[in-house]
C-alpha positions as semicolon CSV with decimal commas, in nm:
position;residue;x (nm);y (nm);z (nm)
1;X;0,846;4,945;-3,212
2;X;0,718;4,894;-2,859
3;X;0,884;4,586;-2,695
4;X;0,765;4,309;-2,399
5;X;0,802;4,434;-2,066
6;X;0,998;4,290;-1,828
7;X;0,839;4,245;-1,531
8;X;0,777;3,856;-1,456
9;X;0,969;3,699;-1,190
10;X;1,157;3,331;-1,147
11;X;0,814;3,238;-0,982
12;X;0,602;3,339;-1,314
13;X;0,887;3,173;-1,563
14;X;0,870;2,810;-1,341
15;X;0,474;2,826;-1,398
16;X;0,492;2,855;-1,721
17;X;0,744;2,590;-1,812
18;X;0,527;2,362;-1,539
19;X;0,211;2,418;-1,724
20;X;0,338;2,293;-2,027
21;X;0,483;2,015;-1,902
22;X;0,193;1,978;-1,761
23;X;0,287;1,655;-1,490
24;X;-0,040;1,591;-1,350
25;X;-0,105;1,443;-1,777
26;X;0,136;1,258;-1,746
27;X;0,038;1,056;-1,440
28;X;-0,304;1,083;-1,562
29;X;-0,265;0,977;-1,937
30;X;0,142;0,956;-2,090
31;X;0,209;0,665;-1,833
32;X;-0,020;0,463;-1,988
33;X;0,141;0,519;-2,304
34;X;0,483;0,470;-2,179
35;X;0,329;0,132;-2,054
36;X;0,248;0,013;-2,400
37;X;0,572;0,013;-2,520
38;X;0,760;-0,030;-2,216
39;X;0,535;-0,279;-2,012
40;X;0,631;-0,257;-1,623
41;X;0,955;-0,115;-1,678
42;X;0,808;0,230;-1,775
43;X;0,998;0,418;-1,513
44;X;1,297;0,296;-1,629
45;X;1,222;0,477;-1,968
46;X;1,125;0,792;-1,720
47;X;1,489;0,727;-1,562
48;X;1,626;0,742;-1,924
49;X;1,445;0,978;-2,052
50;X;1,525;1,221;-1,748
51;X;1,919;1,170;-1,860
52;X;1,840;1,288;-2,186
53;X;1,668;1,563;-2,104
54;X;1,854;1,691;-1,857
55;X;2,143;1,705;-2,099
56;X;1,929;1,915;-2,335
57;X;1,832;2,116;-2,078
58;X;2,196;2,236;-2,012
59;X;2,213;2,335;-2,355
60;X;1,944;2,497;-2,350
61;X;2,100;2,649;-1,978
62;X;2,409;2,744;-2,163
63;X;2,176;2,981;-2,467
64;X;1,955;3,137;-2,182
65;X;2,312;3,283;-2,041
66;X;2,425;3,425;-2,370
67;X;2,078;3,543;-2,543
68;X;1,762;3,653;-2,390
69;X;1,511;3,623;-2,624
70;X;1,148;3,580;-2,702
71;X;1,194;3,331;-2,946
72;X;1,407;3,040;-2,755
73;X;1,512;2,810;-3,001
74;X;1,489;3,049;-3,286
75;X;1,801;3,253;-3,099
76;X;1,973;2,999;-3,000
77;X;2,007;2,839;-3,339
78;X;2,003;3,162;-3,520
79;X;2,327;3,239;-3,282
80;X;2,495;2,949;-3,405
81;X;2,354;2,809;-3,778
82;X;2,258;3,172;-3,888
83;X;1,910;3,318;-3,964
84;X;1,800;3,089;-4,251
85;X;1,821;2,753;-3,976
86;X;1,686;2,969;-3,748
87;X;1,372;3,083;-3,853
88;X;1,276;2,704;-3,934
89;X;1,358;2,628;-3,561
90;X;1,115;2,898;-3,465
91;X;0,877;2,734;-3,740
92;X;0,900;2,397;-3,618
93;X;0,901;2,495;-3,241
94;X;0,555;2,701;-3,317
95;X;0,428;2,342;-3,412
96;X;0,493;2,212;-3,100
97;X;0,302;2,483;-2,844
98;X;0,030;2,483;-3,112
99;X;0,036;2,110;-3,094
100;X;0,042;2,074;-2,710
101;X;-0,231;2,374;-2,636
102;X;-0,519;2,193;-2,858
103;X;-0,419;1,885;-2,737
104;X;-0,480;1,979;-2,382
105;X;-0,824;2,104;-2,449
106;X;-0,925;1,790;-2,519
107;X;-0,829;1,649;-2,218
108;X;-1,007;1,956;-2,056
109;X;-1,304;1,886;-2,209
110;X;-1,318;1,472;-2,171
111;X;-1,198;1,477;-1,773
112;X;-1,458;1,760;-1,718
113;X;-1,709;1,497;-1,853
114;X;-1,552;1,228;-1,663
115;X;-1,576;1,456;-1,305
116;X;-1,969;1,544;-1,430
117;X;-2,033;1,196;-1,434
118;X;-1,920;1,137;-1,073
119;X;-2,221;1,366;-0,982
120;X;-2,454;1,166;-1,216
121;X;-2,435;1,395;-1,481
122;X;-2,404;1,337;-1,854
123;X;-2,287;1,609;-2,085
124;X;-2,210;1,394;-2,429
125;X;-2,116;1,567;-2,691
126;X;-2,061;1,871;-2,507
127;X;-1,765;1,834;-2,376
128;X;-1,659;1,995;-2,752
129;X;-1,822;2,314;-2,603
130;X;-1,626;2,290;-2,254
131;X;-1,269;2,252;-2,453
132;X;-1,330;2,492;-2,683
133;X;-1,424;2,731;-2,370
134;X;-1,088;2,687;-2,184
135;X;-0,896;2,772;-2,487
136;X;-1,113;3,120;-2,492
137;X;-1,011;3,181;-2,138
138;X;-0,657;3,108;-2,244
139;X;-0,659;3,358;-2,455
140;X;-0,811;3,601;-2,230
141;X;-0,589;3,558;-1,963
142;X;-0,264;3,553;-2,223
143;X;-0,371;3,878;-2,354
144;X;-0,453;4,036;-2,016
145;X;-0,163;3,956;-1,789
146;X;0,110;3,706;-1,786
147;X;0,213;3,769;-1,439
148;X;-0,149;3,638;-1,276
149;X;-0,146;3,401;-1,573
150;X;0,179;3,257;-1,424
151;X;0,076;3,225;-1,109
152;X;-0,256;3,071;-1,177
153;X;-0,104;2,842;-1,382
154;X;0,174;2,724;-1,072
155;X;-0,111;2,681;-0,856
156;X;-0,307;2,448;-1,065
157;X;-0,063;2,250;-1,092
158;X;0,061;2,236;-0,715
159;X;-0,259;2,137;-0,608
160;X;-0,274;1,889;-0,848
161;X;-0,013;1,742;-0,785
162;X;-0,014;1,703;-0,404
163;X;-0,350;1,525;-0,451
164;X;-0,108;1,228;-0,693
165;X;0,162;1,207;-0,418
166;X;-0,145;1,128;-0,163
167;X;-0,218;0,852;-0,405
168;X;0,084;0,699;-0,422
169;X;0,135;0,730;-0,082
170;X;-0,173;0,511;-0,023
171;X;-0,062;0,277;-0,313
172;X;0,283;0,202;-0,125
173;X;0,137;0,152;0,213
174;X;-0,141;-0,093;0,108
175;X;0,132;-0,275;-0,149
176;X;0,451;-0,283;0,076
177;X;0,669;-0,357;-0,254
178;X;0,952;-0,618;-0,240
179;X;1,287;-0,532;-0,352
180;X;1,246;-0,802;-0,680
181;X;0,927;-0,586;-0,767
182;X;1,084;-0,284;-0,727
183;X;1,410;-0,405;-0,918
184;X;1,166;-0,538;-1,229
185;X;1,062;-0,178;-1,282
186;X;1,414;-0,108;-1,362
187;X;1,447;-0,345;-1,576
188;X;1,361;-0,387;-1,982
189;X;1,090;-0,632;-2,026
190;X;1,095;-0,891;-2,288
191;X;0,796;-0,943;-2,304
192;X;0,778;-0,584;-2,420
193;X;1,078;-0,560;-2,668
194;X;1,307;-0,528;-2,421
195;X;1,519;-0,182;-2,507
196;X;1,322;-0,146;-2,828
197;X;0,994;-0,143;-2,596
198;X;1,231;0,134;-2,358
199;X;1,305;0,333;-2,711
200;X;0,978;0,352;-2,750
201;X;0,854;0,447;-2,437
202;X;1,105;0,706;-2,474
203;X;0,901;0,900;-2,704
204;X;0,611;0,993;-2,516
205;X;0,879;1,048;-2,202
206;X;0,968;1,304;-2,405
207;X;0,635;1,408;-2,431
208;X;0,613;1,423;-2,104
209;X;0,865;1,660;-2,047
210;X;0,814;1,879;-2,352
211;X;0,754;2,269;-2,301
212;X;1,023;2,236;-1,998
213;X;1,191;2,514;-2,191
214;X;0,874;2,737;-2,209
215;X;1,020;2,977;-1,984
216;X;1,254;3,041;-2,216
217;X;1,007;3,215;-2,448
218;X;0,977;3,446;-2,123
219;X;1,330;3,575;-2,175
220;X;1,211;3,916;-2,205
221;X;0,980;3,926;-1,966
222;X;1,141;3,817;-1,704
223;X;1,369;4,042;-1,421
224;X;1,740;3,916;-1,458
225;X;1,611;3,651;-1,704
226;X;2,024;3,483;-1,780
227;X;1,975;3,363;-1,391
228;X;1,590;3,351;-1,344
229;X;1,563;3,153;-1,646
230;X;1,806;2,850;-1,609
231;X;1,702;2,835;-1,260
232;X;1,340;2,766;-1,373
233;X;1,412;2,518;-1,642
234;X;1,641;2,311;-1,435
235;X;1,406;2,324;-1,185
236;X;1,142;2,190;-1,365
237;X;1,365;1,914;-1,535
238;X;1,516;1,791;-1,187
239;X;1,133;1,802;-1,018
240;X;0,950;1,658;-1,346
241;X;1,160;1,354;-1,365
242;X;1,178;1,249;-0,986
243;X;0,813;1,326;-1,026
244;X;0,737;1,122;-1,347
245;X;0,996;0,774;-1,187
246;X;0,836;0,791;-0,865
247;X;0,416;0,776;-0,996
248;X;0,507;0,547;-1,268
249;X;0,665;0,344;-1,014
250;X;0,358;0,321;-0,793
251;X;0,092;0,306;-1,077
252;X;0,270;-0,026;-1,190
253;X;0,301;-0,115;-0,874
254;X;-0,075;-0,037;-0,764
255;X;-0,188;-0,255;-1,095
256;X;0,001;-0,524;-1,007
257;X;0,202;-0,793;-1,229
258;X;-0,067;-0,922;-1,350
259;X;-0,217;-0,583;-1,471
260;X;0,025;-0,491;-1,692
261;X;-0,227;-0,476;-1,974
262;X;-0,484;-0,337;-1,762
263;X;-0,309;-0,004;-1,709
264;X;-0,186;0,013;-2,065
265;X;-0,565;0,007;-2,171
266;X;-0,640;0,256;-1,902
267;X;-0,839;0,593;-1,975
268;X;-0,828;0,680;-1,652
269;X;-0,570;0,509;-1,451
270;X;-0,548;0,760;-1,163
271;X;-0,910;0,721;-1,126
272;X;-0,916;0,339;-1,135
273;X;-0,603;0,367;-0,862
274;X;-0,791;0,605;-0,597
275;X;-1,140;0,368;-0,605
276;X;-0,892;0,064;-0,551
277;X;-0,624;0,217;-0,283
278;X;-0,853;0,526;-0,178
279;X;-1,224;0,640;-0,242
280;X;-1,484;0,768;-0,474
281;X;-1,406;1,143;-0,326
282;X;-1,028;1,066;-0,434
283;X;-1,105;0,993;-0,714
284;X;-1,307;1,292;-0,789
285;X;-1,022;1,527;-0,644
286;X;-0,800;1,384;-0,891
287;X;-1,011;1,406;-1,223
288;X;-1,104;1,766;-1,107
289;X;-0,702;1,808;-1,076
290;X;-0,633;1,648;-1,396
291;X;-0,908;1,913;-1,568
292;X;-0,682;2,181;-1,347
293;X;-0,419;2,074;-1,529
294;X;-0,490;1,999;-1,836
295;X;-0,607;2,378;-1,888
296;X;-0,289;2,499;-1,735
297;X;-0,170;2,327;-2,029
298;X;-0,340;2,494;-2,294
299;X;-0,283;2,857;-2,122
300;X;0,136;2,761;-2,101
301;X;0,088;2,608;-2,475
302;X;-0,071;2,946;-2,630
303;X;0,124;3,177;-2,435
304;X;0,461;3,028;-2,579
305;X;0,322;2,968;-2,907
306;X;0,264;3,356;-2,865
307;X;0,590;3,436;-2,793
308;X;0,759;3,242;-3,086
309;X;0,543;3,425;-3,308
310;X;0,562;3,751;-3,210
311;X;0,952;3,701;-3,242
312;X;0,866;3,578;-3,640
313;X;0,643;3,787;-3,684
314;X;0,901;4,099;-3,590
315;X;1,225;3,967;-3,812
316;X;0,962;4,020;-4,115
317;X;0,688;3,729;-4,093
318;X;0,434;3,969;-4,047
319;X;0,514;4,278;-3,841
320;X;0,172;4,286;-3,714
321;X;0,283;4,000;-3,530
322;X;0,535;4,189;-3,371
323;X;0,350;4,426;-3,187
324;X;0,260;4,476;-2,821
325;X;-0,034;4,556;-2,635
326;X;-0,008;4,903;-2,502
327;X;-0,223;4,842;-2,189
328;X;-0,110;4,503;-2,122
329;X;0,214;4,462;-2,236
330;X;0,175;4,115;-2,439
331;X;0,193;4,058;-2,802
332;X;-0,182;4,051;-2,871
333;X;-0,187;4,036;-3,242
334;X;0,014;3,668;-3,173
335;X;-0,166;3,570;-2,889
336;X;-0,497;3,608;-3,080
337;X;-0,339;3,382;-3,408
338;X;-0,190;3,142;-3,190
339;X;-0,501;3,110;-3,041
340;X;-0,714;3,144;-3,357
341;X;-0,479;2,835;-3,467
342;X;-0,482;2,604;-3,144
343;X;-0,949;2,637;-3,195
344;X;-1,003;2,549;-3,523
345;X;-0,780;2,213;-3,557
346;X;-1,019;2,120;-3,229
347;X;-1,335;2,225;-3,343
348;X;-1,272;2,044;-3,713
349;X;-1,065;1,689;-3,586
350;X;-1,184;1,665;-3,222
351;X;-1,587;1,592;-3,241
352;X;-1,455;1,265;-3,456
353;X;-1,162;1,192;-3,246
354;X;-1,291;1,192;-2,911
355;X;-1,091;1,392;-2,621
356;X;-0,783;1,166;-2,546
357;X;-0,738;1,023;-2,926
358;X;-0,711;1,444;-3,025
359;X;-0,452;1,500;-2,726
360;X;-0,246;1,193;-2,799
361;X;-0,263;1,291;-3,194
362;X;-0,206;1,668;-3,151
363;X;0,069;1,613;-2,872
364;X;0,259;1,346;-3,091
365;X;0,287;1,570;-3,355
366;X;0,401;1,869;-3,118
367;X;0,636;1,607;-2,959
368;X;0,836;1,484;-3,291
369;X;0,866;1,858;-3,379
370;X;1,023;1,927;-3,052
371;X;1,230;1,612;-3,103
372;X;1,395;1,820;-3,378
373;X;1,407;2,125;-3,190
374;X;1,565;1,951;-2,890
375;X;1,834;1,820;-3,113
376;X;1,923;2,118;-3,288
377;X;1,978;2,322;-2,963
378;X;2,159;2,049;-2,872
379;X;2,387;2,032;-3,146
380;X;2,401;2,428;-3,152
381;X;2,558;2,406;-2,815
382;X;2,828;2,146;-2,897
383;X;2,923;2,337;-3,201
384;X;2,994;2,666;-2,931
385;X;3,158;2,454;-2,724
386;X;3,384;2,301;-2,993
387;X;3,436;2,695;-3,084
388;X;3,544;2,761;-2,715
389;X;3,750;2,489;-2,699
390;X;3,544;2,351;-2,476
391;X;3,593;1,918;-2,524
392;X;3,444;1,786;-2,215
393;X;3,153;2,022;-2,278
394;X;3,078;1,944;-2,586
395;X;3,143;1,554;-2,603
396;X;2,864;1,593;-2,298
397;X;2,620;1,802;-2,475
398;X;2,599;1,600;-2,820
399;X;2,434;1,327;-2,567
400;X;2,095;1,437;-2,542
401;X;2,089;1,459;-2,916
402;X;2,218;1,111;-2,979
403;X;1,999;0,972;-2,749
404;X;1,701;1,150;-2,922
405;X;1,807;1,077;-3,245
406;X;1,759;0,662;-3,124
407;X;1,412;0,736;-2,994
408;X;1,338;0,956;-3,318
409;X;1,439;0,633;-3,479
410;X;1,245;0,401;-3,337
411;X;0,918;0,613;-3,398
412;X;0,938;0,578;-3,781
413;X;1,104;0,247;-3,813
414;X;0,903;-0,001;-3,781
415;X;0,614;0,194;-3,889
416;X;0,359;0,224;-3,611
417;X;0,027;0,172;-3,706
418;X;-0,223;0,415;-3,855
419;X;-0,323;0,692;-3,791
420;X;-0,010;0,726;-3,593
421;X;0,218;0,657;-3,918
422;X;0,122;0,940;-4,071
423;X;0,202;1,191;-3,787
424;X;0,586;1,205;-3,897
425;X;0,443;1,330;-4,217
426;X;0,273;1,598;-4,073
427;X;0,597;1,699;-3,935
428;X;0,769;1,712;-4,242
429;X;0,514;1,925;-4,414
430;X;0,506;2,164;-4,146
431;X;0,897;2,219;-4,161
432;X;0,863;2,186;-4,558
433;X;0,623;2,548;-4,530
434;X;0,891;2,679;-4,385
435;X;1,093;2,721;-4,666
436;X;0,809;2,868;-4,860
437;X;0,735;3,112;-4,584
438;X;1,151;3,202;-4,613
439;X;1,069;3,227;-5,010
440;X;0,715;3,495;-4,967
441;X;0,914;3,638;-4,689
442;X;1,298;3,661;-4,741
443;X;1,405;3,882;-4,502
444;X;1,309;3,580;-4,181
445;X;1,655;3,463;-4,379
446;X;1,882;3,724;-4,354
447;X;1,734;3,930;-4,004
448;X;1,983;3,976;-3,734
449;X;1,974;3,828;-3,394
450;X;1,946;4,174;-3,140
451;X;1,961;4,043;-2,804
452;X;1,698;4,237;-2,632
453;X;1,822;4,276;-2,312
C-alpha cells in the first residue's frame, strides 16, 4: 500500500498546528467566554491554562521522539495501553478536528456577514452558503497539496494577528494601566466564583489551545519529523499562550472595570475595541482577519481529521481509508469523509443555531473530547517514564492531566445550563461507538503499531 510522502517542512507542520489553534478566535470570540466564568481575571485562567498545557505538550514532545505517526494520539497510546485503548484515542481525537473544522465555518460564514455589513451590505441567511463554501475549498486545497495548504494557512494567521497586537497596542497607550489594574487581572474574582469561576474559564482556555498538537498528525509528512515536530508544537504552545495573556489582558483592560459584563456579552469584542481605541477601517481589518482565520481553522481541522482517519482506516477501519492519492500524495478517500462529515452537521444544526452558537456548540464538544485525549497522552507518558525509571519525569508529566481532570470536573458538576449540559453526552456516545466500531471491526483491536519512519 502506497504511503504519505514526506516532504513538508518545520514551516508547513507550525501552520498547521497554528490554524487549528486558530489565535486570532480566540481574541475574537473564546475571551469572551473565558470572561463569563472568569470575570476580569481571564488572563489569569490563560496563565493557568498555559501551565497545563505546556505540560501536555511535553508529553506529547516526548511520543513525537519515539513514534512518527499519522495518527498522534492513536500511537502514542497504542505504544503504551495497547491497540484496543488506542484505537478509541484515535476515535475520540477524530471528534475533536471534526468538531473544531465545522465549528469554524460558522464563524467564517457570520464574520463574513459582519465585514459585508461594514460596506452596507446585507447577506442574511446566506452566510449558510459562505460557510458551507470555505469548507469546499478546504477540501480542495487538503486534497491538492498540503505543502501550499501549510503555508497559506501560516500566513492567514500572521496577518491576522499583527493587525490584534496593533490593537492592543492602541488600547495600552490610550489606557496607561496602573499596577492595581494590572494586578486584578491576576487575580480570581469573587464576584465570579473566585477559582471555581478560573476552573471554568479553564475550559474554553483549553479550547483555545486545542489542535496545538495538529502537527503531530503530520508525522509522516514531515522531513526529520522527531525534531521538526516538537519544535513546532512547542512553538506554538510558548507563542499561543504569551499571545492569549497578553490580548486578554488588554481587552479587559480596553472595557474597563465597569465593563466586565459588557465584554462577556460581546459578539464582537475586537470590533467594539478598534471603533473605541482605533477606527471604522480597524475595525474592518480585523473582522476580515478574523474570517482569515477562522477558515484557516477549518482547512487545519479537516486536514488532521484526515490524517487520524486515514491511520484507522489502514489498521482495518476501512482500508479505503487508508489509501493515498497517487498525484498528490494525501489520503483522499479520508480527506473527502472527513470533509463529507465536518458539511452535513453545518448544513442540518447551523441555519437554527446561528454562526457563533454552532462554533461554540461544535468546538465544546471537540474540546471535552480532546480533554480526554490530552489526559490520556498525558498519563501514557508518565506510565513510560515510571517504566524508565524516570521519577522527576513522570511526577511532572501526570500534572497536565490532574489539572485537566479539575477543569473536566467543573464542566459537568454543577450542570451548566442547556443546551450546553447535554454536550458531555455527546461525548460519551461518540467514545461509546467506539467500541461497536472495535466489535464490526476487530482487527482496530489487535493491529500493530509500525512506526513509519
Amino acid at each position: 500500500m502506497r504511503g504519505l510522502v514526506a516532504r513538508l517542512s518545520l514551516l508547513e507542520a507550525v501552520g498547521l498546528s497554528l490554524s487549528v489553534i486558530a489565535p486570532t478566535i480566540t481574541a475574537a470570540f473564546n475571551i469572551t467566554l473565558v470572561v463569563q466564568a472568569a470575570g476580569p481575571a481571564a488572563p489569569l485562567s490563560f496563565a493557568i491554562g498555559t501551565v497545563a498545557i505546556g505540560l501536555v505538550a511535553l508529553s506529547f514532545i516526548a511520543f513525537t521522539r519515539r513514534v512518527a505517526h499519522a495518527g498522534s494520539a492513536y500511537a502514542y497510546i497504542t505504544h503504551t495501553f495497547g491497540s484496543r485503548a488506542g484505537f478509541i484515542a484515535g476515535w475520540t481525537l477524530l471528534l475533536t478536528y471534526l468538531g473544531f473544522a465545522t465549528g469554524f465555518a460558522g464563524l467564517v460564514g457570520r464574520f463574513t456577514a459582519t465585514v459585508l455589513r461594514h460596506f452596507g451590505i446585507e447577506i442574511g441567511p446566506l452566510w449558510i452558503l459562505v460557510g458551507a463554501a470555505s469548507m469546499l475549498l478546504a477540501w480542495w486545497l487538503a486534497f491538492r497539496d498540503m505543502r501550499l495548504a501549510g503555508r497559506l494557512m501560516l500566513g492567514l494567521e500572521a496577518v491576522a494577528l499583527l493587525a490584534i497586537v496593533g490593537l492592543c497596542a492602541s488600547i495600552l497607550m490610550r489606557v496607561h494601566p496602573t499596577v492595581e489594574q494590572s494586578l486584578n487581572s491576576f487575580r480570581p474574582s469573587a464576584q465570579f466564583g473566585g477559582w471555581s469561576g478560573i476552573a471554568v474559564g479553564m475550559v474554553f482556555t483549553v479550547l483555545s489551545f486545542g489542535g496545538f498538537e495538529g502537527a503531530a498528525t503530520l508525522g509522516e509528512e514531515t522531513v526529520d519529523p522527531r525534531r521538526n515536530i516538537p519544535i513546532a508544537m512547542f512553538a506554538t504552545v510558548i507563542g499561543a499562550g504569551i499571545f492569549f495573556i497578553f490580548v486578554a489582558y488588554c481587552e479587559v483592560l480596553g472595557y474597563g472595570p465597569a465593563g466586565i459584563q459588557e465584554l462577556a456579552k460581546a459578539e464582537a469584542p475586537l470590533n467594539d475595541l478598534a471603533l473605541r481605541y482605533g477606527s471604522q477601517h480597524l475595525a474592518t481589518i480585523l473582522d476580515a482577519a478574523t474570517v482569515a482565520s477562522a477558515f484557516s481553522g477549518v482547512l487545519g481541522g479537516l486536514a488532521a481529521a484526515a490524517r487520524v482517519l486515514f491511520a484507522l482506516g489502514r489498521v482495518g477501519l476501512a482500508i479505503k481509508l487508508g489509501e493515498v492519492d497517487v498525484v498528490h500524495g494525501t489520503p483522499a478517500p479520508a480527506v473527502a469523509l472527513s470533509a463529507i462529515l465536518i458539511i452535513v452537521p453545518f448544513l442540518i444544526s447551523a441555519p437554527f443555531s446561528g454562526g457563533t452558537n454552532y462554533y461554540s456548540y461544535a468546538s465544546t464538544i471537540g474540546t471535552l473530547a480532546l480533554m480526554l485525549i490530552y489526559i490520556g497522552v498525558g498519563g501514557a507518558e508518565t506510565v513510560e517514564a515510571w517504566r524508565e525509571r524516570r521519577g522527576v519525569w513522570s511526577a511532572t508529566c501526570v500534572l497536565g492531566p490532574v489539572v485537566l481532570l479539575w477543569a473536566l470536573y467543573r464542566t459537568v458538576y454543577p450542570a451548566p445550563e442547556f443546551p450546553n449540559n447535554l454536550w458531555p453526552y455527546a461525548v460519551m456516545a461518540w467514545v461509546l461507538a467506539a467500541l461497536l466500531a472495535i466489535r464490526l471491526r476487530p482487527a482496530v483491536a489487535r493491529a500493530p503499531l509500525p512506526d513509519y519512519l
